[in-house]
C-alpha positions in Angstrom: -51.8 8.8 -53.1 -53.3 12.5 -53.0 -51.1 15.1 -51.2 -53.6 16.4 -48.5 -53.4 20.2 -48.1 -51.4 22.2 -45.7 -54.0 24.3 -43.6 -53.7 26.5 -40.4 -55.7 28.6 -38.3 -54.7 32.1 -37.9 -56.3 35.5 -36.4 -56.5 38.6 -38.5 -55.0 41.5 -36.8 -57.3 44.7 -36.2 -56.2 46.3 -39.4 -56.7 43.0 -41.1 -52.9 41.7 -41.3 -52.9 37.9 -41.4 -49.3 36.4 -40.9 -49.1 33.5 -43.3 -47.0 30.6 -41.3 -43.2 30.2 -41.6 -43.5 26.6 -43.0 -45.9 28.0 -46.1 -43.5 31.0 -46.5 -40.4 28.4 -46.6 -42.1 25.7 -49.3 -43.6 28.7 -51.4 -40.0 30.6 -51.3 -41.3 34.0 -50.0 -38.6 36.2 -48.8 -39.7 40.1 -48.1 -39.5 40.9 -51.5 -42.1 38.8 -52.8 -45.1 40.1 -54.5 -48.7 39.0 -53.7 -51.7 38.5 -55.8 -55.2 38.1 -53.4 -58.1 37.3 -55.2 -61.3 37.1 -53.6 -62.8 33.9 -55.3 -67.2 33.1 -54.0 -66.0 32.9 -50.4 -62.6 32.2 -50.3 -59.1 34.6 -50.4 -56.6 33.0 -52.9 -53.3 34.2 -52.0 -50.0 33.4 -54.9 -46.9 34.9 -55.3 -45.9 36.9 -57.9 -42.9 36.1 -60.2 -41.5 39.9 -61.2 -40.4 39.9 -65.0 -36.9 41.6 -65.3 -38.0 42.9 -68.2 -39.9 45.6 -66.5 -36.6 47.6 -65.0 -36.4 47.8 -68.9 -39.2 49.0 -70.2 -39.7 52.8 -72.1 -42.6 53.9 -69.6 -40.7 52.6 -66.7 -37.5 54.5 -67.5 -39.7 57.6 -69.0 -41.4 57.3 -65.0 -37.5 57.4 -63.3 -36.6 59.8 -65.6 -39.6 61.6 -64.6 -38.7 61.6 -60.6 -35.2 62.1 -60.8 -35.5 66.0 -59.7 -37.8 64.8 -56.4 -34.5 61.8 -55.8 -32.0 64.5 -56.0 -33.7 66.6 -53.4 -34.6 63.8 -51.3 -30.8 62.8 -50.9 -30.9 66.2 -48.7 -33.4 65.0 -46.3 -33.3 62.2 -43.5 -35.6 59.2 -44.0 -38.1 60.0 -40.9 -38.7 63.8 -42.7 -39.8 61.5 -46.4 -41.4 59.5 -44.7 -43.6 62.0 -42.2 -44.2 64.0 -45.5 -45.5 61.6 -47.4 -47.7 60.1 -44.3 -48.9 63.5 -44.6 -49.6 63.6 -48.2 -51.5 60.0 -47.8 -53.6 61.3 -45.3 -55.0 64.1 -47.3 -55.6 62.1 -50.0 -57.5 60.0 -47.6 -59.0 63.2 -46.0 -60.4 63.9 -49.7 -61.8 61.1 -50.5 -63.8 60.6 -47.5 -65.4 63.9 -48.2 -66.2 63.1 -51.7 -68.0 59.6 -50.5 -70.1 61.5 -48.1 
């Protein structure tokens, strides 16, 4: 006997957010760390979790990238989370900022 597939209804919020339902979280095994892959597939979203390699904690260009940031880490254990976390909502919007001139 076919399995038939689990489906619900659910609302996008304003900025798009869909909450995927706690029954398809619990069978799939997502927890807040899991990755998602969305692929937009003719009409339909395909939505699968990503499986994280280890090995990628290990790699040369991942430690070279660590490496890279440790001066900004050290200077950031100076600062309180809300002052990271205003700068860099500053720094996203003028990226943002900059790219909406350039598609004008």
């Amino acid at each position: 006997m076919k399995e038939r597939p689990m489906t619900r209804i659910v609302r996008p919020l304003r900025s798009g957010q869909i909450t995927i339902p706690a029954e398809f979280r619990k069978q799939l095994g997502l927890t807040d760390d899991t990755l998602l892959q969305i692929t937009l597939h003719s009409d339909e979203l395909r939505v699968k979790p990503l499986r994280v390699a280890e090995t990628a904690a290990g790699s040369p260009w991942m430690r070279q990238l660590y490496d890279l940031f440790a001066p900004v880490r050290d200077e950031a254990k100076e600062l309180p989370e809300e002052e990271i976390d205003a700068a860099i909502d500053r720094a996203v919007a003028a990226v943002r900022k900059r790219h909406a001139k350039g598609s004008l």
